[in-house]
N, CA and C of each residue as an Amber inpcrd file, in Angstrom:
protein
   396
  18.2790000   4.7060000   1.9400000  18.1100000   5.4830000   0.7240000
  16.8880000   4.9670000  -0.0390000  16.0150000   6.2890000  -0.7620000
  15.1230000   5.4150000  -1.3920000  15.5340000   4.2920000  -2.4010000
  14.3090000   3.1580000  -2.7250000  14.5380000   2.8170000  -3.8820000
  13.3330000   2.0320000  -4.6410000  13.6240000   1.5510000  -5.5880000
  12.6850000   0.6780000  -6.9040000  12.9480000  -0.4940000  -6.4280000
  12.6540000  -1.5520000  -5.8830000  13.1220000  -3.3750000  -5.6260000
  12.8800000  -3.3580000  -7.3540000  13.5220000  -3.9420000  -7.6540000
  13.5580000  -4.7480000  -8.6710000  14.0290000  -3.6620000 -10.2830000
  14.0390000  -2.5780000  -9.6160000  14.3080000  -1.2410000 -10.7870000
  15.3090000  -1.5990000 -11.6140000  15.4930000  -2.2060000 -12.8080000
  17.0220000  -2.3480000 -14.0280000  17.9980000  -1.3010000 -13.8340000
  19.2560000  -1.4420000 -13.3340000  19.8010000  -0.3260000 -13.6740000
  19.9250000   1.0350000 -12.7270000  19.5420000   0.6490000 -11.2910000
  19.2570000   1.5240000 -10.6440000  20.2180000   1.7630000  -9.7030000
  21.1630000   0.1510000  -9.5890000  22.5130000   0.6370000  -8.7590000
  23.7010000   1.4840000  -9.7600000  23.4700000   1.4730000 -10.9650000
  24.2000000   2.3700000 -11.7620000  24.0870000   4.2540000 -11.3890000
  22.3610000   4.1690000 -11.2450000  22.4940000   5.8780000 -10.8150000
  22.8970000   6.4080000  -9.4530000  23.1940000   8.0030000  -9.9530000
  23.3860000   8.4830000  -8.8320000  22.3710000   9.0030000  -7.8010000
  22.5410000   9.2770000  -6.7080000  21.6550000   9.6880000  -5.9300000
  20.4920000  10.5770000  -6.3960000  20.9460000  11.3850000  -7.1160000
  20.3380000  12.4930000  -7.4870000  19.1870000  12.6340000  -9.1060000
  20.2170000  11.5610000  -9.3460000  18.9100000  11.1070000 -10.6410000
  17.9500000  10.7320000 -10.5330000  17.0000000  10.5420000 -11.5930000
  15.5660000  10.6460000 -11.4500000  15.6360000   9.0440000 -11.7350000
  14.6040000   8.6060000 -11.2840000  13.9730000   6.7160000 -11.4590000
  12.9620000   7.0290000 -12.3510000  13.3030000   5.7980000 -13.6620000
  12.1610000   6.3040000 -14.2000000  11.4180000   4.5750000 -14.2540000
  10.5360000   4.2270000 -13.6430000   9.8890000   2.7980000 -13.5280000
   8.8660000   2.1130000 -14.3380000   8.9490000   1.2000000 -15.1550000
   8.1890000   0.6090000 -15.8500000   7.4940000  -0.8370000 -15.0700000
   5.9940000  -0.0150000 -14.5970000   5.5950000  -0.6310000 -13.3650000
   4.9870000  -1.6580000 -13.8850000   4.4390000  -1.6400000 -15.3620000
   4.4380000  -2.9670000 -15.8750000   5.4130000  -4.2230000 -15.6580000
   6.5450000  -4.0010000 -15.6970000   7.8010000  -4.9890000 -15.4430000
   7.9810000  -5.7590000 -14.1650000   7.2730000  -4.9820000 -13.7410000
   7.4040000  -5.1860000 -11.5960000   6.7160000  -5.9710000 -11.4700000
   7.2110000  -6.8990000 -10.6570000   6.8090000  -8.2950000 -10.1130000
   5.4940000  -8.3560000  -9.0370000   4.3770000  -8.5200000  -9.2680000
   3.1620000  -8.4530000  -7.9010000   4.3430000  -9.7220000  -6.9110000
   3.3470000  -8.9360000  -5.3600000   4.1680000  -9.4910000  -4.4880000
   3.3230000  -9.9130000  -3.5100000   3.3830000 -10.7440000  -2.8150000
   2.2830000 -10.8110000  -1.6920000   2.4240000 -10.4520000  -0.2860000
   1.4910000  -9.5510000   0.3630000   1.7460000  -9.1130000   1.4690000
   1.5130000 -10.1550000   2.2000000   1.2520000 -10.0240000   3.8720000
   1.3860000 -10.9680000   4.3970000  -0.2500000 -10.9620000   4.4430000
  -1.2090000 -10.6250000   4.0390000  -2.8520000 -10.5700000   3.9050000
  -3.2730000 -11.3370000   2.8380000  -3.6000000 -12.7730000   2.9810000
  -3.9800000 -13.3090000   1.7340000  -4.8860000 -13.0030000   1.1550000
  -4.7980000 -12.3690000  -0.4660000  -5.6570000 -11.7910000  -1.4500000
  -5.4890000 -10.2340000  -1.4340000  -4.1890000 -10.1180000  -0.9020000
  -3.8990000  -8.4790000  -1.4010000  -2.2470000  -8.6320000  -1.9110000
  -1.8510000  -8.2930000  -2.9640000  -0.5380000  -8.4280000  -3.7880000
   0.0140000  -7.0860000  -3.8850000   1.1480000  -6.9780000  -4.2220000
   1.6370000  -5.5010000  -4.0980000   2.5700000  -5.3180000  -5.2610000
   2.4790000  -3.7870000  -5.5300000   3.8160000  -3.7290000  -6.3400000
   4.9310000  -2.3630000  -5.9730000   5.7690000  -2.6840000  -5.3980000
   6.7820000  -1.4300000  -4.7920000   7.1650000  -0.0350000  -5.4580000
   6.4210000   0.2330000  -5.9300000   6.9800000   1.8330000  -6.8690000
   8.3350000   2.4890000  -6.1650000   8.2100000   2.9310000  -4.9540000
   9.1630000   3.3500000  -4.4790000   9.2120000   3.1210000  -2.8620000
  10.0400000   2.5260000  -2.5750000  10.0670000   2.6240000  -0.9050000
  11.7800000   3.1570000  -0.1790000  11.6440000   3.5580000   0.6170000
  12.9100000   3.9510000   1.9930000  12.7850000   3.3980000   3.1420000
  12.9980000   2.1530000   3.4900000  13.0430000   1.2770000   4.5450000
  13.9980000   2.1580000   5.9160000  14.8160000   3.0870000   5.5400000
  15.0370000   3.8990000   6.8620000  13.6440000   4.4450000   7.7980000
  12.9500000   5.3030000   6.8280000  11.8680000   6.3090000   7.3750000
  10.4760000   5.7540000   7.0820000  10.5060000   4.3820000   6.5880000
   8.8890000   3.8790000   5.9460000   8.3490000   4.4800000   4.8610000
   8.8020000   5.0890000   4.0580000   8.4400000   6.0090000   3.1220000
   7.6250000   4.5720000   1.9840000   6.5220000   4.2230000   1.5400000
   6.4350000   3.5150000   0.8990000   5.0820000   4.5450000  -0.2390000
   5.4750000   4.2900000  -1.5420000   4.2530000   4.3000000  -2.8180000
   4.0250000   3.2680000  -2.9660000   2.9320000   2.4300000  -3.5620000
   2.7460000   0.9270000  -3.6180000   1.6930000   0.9830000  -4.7330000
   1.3390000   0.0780000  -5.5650000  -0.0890000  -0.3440000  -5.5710000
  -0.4760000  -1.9380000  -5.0210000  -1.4830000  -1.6600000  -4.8030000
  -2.1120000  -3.0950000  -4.3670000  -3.1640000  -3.5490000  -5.1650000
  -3.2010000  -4.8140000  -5.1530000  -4.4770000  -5.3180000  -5.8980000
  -4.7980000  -6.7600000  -4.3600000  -6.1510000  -6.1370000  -4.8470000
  -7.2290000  -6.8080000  -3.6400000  -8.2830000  -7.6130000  -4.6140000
  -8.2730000  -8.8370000  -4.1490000  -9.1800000 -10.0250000  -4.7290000
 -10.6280000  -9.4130000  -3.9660000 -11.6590000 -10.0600000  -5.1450000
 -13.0160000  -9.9900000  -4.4930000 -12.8700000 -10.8100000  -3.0060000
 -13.5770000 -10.1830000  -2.2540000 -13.8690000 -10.5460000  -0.3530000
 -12.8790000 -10.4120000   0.3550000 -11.6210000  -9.7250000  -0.5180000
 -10.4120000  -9.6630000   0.8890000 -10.7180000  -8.5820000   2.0200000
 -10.3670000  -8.7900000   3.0640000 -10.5350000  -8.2010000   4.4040000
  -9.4980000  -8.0490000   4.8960000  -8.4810000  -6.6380000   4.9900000
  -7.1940000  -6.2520000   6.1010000  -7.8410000  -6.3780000   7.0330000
  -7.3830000  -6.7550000   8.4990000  -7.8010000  -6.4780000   9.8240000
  -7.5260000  -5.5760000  10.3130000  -7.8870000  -5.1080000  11.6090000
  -8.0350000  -3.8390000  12.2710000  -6.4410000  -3.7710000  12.3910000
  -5.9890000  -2.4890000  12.1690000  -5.0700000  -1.4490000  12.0300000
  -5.2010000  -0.2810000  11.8550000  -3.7540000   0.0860000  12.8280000
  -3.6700000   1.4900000  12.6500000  -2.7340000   2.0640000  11.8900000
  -3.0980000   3.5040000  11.5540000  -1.9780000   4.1510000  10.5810000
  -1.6680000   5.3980000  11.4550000  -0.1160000   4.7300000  11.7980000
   0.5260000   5.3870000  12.3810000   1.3840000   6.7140000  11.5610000
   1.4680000   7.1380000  10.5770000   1.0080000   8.1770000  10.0310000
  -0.0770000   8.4560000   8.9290000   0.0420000   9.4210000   7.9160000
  -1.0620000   9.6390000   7.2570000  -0.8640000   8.5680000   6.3270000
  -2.2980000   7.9550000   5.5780000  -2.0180000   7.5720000   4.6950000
  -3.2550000   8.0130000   3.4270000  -2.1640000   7.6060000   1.9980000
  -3.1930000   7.8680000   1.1390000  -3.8410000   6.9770000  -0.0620000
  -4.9010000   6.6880000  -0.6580000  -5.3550000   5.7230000  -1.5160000
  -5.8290000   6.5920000  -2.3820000  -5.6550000   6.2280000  -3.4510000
  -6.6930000   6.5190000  -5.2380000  -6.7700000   5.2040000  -5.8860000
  -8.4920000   5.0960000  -5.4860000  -8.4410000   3.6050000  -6.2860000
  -8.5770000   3.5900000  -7.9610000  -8.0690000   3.0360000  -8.7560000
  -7.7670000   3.1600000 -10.0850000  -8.8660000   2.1750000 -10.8260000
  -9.2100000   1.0540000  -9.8860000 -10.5880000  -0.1680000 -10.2480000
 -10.8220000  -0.8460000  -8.7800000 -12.1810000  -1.0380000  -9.1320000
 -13.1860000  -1.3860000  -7.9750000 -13.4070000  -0.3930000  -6.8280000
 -13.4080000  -0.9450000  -5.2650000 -13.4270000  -0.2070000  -4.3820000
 -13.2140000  -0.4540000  -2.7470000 -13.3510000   0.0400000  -2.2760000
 -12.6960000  -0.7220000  -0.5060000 -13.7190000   0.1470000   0.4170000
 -14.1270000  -0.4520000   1.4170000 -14.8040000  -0.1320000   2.0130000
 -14.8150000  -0.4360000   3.3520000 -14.9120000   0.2590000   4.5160000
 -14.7110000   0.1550000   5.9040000 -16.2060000   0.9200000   6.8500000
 -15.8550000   0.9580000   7.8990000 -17.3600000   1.4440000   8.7890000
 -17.4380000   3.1480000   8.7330000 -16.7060000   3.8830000   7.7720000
 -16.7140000   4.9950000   7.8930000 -17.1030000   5.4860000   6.0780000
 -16.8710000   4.4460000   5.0840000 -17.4370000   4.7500000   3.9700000
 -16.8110000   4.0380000   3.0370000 -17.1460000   4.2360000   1.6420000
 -16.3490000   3.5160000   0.3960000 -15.3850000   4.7290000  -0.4020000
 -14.6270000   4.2060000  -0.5450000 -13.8300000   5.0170000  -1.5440000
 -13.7100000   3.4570000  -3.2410000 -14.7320000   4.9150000  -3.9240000
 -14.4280000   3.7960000  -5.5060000 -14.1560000   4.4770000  -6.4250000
 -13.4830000   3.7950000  -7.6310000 -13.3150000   4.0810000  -8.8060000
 -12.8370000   5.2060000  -9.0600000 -11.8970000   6.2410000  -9.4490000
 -11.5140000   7.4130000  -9.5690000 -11.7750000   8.4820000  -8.4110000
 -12.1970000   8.0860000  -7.0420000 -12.0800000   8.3900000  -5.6660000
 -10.8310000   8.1970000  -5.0680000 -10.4510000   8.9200000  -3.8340000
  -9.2690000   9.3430000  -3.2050000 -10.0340000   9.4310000  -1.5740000
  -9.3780000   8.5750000  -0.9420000  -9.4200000   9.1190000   0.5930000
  -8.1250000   9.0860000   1.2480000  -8.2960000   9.8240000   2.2010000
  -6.5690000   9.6850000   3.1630000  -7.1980000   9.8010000   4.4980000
  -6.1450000   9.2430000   5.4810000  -6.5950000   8.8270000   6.8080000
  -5.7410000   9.3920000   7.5490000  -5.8160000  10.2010000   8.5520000
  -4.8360000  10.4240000   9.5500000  -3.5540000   9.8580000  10.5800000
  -2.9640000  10.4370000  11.1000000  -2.4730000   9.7740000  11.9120000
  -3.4680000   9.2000000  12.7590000  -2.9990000   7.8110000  13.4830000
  -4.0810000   7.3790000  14.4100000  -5.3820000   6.5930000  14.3890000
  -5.8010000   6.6820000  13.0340000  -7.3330000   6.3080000  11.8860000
  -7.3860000   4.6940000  12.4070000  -7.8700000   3.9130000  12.7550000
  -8.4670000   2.7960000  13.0590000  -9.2960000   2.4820000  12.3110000
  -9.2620000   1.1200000  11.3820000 -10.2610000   0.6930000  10.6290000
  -9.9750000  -1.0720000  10.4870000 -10.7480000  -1.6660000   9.9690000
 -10.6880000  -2.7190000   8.7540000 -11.2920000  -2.4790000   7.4490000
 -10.4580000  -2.8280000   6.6610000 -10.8970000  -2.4220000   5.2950000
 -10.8800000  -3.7550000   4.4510000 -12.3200000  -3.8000000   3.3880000
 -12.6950000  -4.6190000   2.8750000 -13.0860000  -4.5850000   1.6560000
 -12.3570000  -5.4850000   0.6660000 -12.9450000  -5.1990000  -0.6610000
 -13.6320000  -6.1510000  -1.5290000 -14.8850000  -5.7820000  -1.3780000
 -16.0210000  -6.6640000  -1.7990000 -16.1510000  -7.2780000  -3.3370000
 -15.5790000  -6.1460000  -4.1050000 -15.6310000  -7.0270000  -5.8990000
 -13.9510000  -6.4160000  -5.9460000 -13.2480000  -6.6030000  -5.3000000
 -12.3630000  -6.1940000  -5.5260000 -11.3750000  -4.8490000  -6.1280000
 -10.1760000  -4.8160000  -6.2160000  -9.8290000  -3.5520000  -6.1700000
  -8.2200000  -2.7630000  -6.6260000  -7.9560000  -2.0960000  -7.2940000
  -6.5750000  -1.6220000  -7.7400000  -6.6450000  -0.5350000  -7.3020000
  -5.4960000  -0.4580000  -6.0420000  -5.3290000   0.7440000  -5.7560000
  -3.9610000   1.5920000  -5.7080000  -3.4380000   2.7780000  -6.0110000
  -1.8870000   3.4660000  -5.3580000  -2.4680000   3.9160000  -4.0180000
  -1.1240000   3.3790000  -3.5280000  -1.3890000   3.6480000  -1.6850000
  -0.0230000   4.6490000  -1.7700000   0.1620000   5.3060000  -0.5920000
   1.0140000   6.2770000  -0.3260000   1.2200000   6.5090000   1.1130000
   1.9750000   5.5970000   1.7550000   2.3570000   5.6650000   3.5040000
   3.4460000   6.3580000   3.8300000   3.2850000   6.9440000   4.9890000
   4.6720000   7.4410000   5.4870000   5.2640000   6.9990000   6.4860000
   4.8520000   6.2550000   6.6720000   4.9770000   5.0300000   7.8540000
   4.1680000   3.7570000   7.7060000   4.4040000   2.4370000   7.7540000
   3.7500000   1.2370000   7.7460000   2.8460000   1.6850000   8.8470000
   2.0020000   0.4900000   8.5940000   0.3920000   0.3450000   9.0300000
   0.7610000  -0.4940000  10.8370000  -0.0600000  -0.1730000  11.7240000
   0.6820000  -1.2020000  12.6960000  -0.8020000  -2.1550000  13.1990000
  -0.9460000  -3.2170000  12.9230000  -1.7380000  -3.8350000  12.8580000
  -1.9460000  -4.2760000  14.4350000  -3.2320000  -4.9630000  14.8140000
  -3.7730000  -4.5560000  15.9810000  -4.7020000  -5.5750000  16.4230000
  -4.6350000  -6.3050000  15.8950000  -5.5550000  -7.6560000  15.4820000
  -4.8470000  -8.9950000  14.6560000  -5.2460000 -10.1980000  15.3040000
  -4.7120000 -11.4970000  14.8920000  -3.3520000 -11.4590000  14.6080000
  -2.5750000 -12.8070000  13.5860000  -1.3200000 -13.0550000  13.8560000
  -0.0870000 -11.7390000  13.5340000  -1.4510000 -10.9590000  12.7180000
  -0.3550000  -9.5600000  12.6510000  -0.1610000  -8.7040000  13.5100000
  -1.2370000  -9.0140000  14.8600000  -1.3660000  -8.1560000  15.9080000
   0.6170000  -7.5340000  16.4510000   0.2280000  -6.2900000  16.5690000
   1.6800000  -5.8720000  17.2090000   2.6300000  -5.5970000  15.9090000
   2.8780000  -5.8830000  14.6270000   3.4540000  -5.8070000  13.9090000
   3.7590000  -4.2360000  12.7950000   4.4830000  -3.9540000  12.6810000
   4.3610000  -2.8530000  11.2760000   4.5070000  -3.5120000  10.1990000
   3.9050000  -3.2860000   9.4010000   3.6010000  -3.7910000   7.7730000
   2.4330000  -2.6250000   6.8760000   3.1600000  -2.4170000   6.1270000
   2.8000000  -1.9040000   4.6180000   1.3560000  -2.7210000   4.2760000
């Protein structure tokens, strides 16, 4: 079932009610990519359904991965950049199923991500893995 990690009050509602999240309150989290932190807006660990934002330190580098479904970014500050272009500042890109990249963020970066499936990484100790 979806949910908020850390949402007040959220095993009280019912299915059908609305979440309403004060994403200020939400705890940054660290992925397993040192210098990218996360914060869970909403995820469904059945189907991978994840909203996120991330914040990326100046020079962090994801390694090569794939997105095994679509995914989507609107960066809110700074920008990220890979061998196919930059997406900055009040920019939006989305990637297909299949999309192969490394992505890198040079002065760093706040972004909402939007997966429908984790990322399956393809390279180093994350090689073989699904992760967000």
């Amino acid at each position: 079932m979806p949910r908020t990690p850390g949402l007040a009050g959220e095993s009280e509602l019912s299915p059908l009610d609305s979440r309403y999240v004060s994403v200020q309150a939400l705890p940054w989290k660290p992925t397993p990519t040192p210098g990218i932190d996360m914060k869970i807006l909403m995820e469904d660990p059945e189907s991978g359904l994840l909203t996120a934002l991330f914040r990326w330190q100046p020079g962090t580098e994801l390694p090569l991965h794939q997105h095994v479904e679509i995914e989507q970014t609107y960066v809110l500050e700074g920008s990220i950049v890979d061998d196919e272009g930059e997406v900055r500042k009040g920019d939006y890109v989305w990637r297909p199923r299949g999309n192969r990249h490394i992505a890198r963020s040079v002065e760093g970066a706040l972004v909402l991500s939007f997966f429908l499936k984790p990322n399956m990484f393809l390279t180093g100790e994350l090689a073989g893995k699904e992760l967000k």
